[in-house]
C-alpha positions in Angstrom: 17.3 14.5 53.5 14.5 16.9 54.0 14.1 19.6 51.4 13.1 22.9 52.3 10.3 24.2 52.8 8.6 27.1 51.3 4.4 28.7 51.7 2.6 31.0 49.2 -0.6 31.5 48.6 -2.0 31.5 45.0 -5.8 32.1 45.2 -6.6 31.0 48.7 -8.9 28.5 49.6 -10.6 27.0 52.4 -10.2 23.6 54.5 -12.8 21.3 55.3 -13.3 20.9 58.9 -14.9 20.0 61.5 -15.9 22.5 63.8 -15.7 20.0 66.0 -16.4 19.3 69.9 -16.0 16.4 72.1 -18.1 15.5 75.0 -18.1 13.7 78.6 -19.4 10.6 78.4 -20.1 7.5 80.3 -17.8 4.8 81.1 -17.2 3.3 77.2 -14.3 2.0 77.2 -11.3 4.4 75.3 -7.7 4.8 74.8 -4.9 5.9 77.1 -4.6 9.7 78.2 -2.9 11.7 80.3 -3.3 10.6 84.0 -5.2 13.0 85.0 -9.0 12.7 83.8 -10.8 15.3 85.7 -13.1 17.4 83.5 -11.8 21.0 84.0 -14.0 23.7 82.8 -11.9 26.6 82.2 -11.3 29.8 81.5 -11.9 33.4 81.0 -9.1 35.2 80.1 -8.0 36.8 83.1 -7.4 40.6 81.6 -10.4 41.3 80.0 -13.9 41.5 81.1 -15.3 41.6 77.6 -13.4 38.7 76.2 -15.6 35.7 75.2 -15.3 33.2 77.2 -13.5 29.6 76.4 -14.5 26.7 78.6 -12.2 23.5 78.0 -13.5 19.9 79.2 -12.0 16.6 79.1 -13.0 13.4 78.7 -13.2 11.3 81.8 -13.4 7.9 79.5 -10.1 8.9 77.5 -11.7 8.6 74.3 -9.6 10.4 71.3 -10.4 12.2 68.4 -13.7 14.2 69.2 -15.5 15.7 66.2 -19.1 17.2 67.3 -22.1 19.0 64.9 -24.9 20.8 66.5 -28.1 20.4 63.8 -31.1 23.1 63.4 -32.8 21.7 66.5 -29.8 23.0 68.8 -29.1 19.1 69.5 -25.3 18.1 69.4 -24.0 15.0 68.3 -20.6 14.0 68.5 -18.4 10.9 67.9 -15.4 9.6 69.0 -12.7 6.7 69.1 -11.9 4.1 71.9 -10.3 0.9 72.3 -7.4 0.2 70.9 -5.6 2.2 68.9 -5.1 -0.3 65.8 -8.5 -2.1 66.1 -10.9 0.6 67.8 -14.6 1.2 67.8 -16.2 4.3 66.6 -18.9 5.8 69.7 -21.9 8.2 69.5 -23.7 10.3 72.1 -26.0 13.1 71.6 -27.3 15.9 74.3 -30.2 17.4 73.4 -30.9 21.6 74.3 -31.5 22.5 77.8 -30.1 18.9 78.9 -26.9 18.4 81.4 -26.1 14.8 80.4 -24.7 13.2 77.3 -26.6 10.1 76.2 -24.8 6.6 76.7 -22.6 5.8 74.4 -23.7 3.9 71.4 -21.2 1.9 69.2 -21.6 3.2 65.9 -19.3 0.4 63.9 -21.2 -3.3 63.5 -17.9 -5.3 63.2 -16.4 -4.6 66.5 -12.6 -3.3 66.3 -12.7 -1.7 62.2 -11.8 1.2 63.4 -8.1 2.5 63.1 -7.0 5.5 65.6 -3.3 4.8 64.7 -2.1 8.0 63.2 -4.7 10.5 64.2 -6.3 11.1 60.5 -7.8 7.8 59.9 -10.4 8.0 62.5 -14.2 8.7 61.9 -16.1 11.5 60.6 -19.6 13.2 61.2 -21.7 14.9 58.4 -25.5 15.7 59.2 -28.3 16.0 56.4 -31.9 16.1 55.7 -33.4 16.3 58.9 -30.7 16.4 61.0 -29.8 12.5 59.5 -26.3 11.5 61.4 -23.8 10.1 59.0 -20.3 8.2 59.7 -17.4 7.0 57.7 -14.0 6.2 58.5 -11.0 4.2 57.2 -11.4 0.4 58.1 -8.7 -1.4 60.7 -6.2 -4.2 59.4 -9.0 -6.4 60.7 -11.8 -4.7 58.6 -13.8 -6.7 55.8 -14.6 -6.6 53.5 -10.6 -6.3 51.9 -9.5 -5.3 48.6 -8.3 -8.0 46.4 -4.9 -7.8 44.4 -3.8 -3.8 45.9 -1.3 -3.0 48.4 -3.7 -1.3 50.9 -7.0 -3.2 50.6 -8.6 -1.6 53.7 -12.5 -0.7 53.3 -13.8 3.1 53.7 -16.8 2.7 55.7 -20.0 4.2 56.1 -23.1 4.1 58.6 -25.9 6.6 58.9 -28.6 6.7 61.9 -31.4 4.8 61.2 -35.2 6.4 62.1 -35.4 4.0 65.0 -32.6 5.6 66.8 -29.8 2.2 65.7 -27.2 2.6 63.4 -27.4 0.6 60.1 -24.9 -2.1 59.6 -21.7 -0.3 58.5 -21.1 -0.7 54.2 -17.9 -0.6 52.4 -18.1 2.3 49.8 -15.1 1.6 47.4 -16.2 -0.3 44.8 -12.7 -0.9 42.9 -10.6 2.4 44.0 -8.8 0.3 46.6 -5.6 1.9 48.3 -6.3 3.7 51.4 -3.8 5.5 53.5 -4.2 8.8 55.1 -8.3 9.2 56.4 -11.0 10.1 54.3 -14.3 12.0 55.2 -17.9 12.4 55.0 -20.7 15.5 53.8 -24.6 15.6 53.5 -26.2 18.8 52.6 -30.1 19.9 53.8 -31.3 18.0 50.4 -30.7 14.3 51.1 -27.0 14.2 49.1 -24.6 12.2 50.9 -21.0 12.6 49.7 -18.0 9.8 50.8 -14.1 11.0 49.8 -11.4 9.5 50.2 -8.1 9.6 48.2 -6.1 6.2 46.9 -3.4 4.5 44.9 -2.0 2.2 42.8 1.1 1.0 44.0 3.1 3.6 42.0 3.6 6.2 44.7 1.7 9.3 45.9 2.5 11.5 42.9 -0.1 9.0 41.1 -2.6 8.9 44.0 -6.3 10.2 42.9 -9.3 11.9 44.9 -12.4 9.6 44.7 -16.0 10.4 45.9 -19.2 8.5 45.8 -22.7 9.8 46.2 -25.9 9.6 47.2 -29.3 10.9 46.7 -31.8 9.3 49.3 -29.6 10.3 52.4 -27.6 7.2 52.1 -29.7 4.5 51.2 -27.6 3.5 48.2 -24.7 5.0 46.9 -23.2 5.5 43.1 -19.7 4.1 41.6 -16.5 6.2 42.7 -15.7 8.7 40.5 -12.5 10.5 40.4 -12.3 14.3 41.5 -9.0 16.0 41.1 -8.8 16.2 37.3 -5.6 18.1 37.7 -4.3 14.9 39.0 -1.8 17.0 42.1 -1.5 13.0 43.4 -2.1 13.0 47.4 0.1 12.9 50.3 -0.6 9.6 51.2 -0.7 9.3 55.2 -2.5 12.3 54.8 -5.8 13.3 55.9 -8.9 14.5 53.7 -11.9 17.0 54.6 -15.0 17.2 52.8 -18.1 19.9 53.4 -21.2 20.2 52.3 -22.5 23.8 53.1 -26.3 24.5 53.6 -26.6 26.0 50.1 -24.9 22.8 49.2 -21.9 23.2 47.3 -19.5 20.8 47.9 -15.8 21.5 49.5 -12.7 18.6 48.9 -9.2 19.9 50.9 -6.6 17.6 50.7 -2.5 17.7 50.1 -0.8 16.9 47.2 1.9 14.8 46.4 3.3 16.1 42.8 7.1 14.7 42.4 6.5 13.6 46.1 7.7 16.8 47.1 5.1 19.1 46.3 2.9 18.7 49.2 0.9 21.6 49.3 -2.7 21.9 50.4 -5.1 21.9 47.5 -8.6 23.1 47.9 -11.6 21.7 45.4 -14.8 23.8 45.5 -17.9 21.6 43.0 -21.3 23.5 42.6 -23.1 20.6 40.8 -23.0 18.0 43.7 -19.9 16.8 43.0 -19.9 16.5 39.3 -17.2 18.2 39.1 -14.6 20.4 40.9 -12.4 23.9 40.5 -9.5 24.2 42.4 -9.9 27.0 44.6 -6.3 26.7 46.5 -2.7 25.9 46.6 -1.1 26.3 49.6 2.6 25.8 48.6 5.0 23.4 50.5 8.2 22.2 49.7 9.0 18.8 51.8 9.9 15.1 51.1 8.6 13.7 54.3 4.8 12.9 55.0 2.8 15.4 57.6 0.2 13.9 58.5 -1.8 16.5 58.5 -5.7 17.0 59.1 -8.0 20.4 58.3 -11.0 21.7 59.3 -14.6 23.5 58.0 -17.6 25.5 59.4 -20.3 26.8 57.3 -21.8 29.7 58.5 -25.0 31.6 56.7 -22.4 34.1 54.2 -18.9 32.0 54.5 -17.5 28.8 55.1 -14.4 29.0 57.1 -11.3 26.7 56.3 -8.1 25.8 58.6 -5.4 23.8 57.9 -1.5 23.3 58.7 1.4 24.2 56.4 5.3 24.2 57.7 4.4 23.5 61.3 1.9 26.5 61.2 -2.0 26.7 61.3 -4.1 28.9 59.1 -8.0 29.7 58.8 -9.5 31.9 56.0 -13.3 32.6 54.6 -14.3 31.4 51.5 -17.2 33.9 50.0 -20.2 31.7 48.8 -21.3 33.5 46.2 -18.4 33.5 45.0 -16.6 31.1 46.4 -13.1 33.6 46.9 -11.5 32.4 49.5 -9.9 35.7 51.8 -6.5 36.3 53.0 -5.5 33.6 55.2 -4.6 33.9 58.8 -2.4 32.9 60.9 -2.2 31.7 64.7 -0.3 34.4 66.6 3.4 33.7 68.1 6.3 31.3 66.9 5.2 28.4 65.0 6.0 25.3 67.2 4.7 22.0 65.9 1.2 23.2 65.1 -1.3 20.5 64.0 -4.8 19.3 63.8 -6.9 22.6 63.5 -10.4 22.6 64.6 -12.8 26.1 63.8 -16.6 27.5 65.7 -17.7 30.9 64.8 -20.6 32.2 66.1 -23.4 34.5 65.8 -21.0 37.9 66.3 -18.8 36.5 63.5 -16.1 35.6 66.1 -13.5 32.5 65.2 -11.8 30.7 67.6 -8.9 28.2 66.0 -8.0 25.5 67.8 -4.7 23.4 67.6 -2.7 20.8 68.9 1.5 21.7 69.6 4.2 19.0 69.9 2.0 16.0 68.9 3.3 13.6 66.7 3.7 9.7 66.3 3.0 8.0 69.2 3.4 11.3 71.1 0.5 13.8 72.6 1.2 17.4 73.2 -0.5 20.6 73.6 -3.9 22.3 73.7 -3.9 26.0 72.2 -6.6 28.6 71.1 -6.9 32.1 69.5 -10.3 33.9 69.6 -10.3 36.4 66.6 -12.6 39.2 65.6 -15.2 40.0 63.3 -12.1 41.8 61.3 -10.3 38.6 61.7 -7.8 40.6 64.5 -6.7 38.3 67.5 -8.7 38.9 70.8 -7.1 38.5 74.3 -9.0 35.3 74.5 -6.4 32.9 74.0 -4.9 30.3 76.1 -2.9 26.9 76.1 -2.2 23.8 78.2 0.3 21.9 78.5 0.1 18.2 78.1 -3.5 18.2 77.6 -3.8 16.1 74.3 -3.8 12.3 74.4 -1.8 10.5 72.2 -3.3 9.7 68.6 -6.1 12.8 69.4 -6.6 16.0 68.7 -9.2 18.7 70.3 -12.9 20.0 68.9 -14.8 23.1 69.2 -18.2 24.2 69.1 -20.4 27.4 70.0 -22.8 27.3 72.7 -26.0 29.1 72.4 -24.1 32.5 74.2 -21.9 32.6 71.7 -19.0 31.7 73.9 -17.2 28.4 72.8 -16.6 25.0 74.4 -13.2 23.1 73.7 -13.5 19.0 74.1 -10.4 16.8 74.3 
């Protein structure tokens, strides 16, 4: 029986994200999408001249799950899934400024098919660092090595960082005993050369007992410490779940995850840690009563005064600003209309302090949906940029975001 469910906001927080975008690229080989593959570059909305302008664009190859950084050189990078679902590979491309072409696809995992897309929140994640340094982990595949010995859930969480010669390093298994993976975990690297891995695990005794765990590294991912736990208020963790982790150009250090308390208690719990990752103050509870797993994903984008959070709660979408002197997260925000299955946020704000949220509607297991958008103001005030698609997003994917250099924003997916 599903309980019911209930959202309140204690002292508001902010979600890690992924302003994310996806890209066109070559012919590397991906999963199955809607039939139709053209790339469509849409739209302005059609009642206001002034409206900033949101351009949409598929992916001819029918890769899934997009999530796209543009560094301090204007370059964007941007990863995705293909293959099979259950035993993918992880794929790279850049497209440097001024250029009309994405790269060719380079396959960022070494042990062909450790990648899992099953779910949507297991797949990889993109952090850059010191000098614009690409970094990858994901949640290994049933077929990943090296396993966990002795736990229910022995998969690796794995980790890969471009090498100066353009390769990626041989992909590394970060968990050293905190075995247990379910829902995905994430990646961070701030301007300095730290290099942050999260993910959240068990030990067989249920999600009320599952813990955040995060390693780190100094030397931009050369070598990494011991996990060490996170949540010292010990919430537990929704455990097909996904994780977010930032790490914002001053370089604090942003964990959102959901809980798991009494396995009903499943609300969204934000972790802000000002001594790289020492230690952590929850910033956030997002309140949600329900005895059924979401699998649900969030979102960040640091921006020079604010980093700006979204996340799901009761089939609704949210955003809000977290202050980072402070670190006060705002009011939060909602998408406009009836909620109706709303999942898998994605943020971009540009240089006029305009967001556009991004979400999926309908998706679910084994099932794609719809694409939708909301441009909002400086004041946070919806815009009459806005639109939606029907049938748009593949199944097991989600859509990613990113500003151009106009300030109007491009949506991958």
């Amino acid at each position: 029986m599903q309980l019911y469910s209930r959202r309140s906001f204690f002292s508001i927080g902010l979600v890690v994200g992924f302003a994310a975008m996806i890209v066109t690229v070559g012919n590397a080989p991906a999963f199955a999408a809607p039939p139709n593959t053209k790339t469509t570059k849409t739209t302005k909305p059609a009642n206001s001249d002034q409206a900033t302008e949101v351009k949409t664009v598929r992916l001819p190859d029918r890769g899934v799950q997009p999530h796209a950084l543009v560094d301090t050189e204007g370059t964007l990078h941007v990863i995705y899934l293909g293959d099979e679902p259950a035993n993918g590979n992880v794929y790279y491309v850049h497209q440097a400024p001024g250029e009309q072409r994405f790269s060719k696809p380079v396959r960022v995992n070494s042990q062909p098919g450790s990648a899992i897309a099953v779910g949507s929140i297991r797949g990889a994640h993109l952090a850059l660092g010191k000098a614009n340094r690409v970094h990858v982990a994901w949640n290994g595949s049933g077929t990943a090595e090296p396993k966990g010995q002795g736990v229910k859930y022995g998969s690796p969480m794995l980790y890969t960082r471009l090498a100066d010669d353009g390769t990626f390093e041989r992909q590394r298994n970060v968990i050293g005993k905190a075995y247990g993976l379910d829902g995905g975990g994430s990646v961070a690297a701030d301007l300095e050369g730290n290099v942050y891995v999260a993910w959240h695990a068990g030990d067989g005794t249920g999600e009320q007992n599952r813990r955040v765990w995060i390693v780190h590294s100094t030397d931009e991912g050369h070598t990494f410490g011991q996990e060490t736990a996170a949540d010292s208020d010990r919430k537990g963790a929704c455990g097909c779940c996904g994780l977010k982790m930032l790490a914002d150009r001053q370089g604090t250090v942003y964990v959102l995850y959901r809980a798991a308390r009494e396995k009903v208690n499943r609300d969204m719990v934000l972790m802000v840690s000002t001594n790289q990752g020492k230690s952590f103050a929850g910033k956030m509870d997002d309140q949600w009563i329900i005895d059924v797993c979401p699998m649900s994903s969030e979102a960040f984008v640091d921006s020079p005064d604010a980093v700006t959070a979204a996340w799901e709660t009761d089939g609704q979408v949210w955003f809000s600003k977290l202050d980072k002197k402070k670190h006060v997260p705002a009011k939060p925000i909602a998408a406009p209309g009836d909620p109706s299955k709303r999942k898998h946020p994605a943020l971009a704000v540009n240089s006029r302090g305009e967001t556009i949220l991004v979400w999926t509607e309908g998706t679910g297991w084994e099932r794609g949906g719809a694409l939708a958008w909301q441009v909002f103001d400086e004041m946070g005030q919806p815009t009459t940029s806005r639109g939606r698609i029907d049938k748009a997003i593949p199944v097991w994917s989600f859509a990613a975001v990113y500003t151009e250099p106009d300030d109007s924003f491009m949506i991958v997916y």
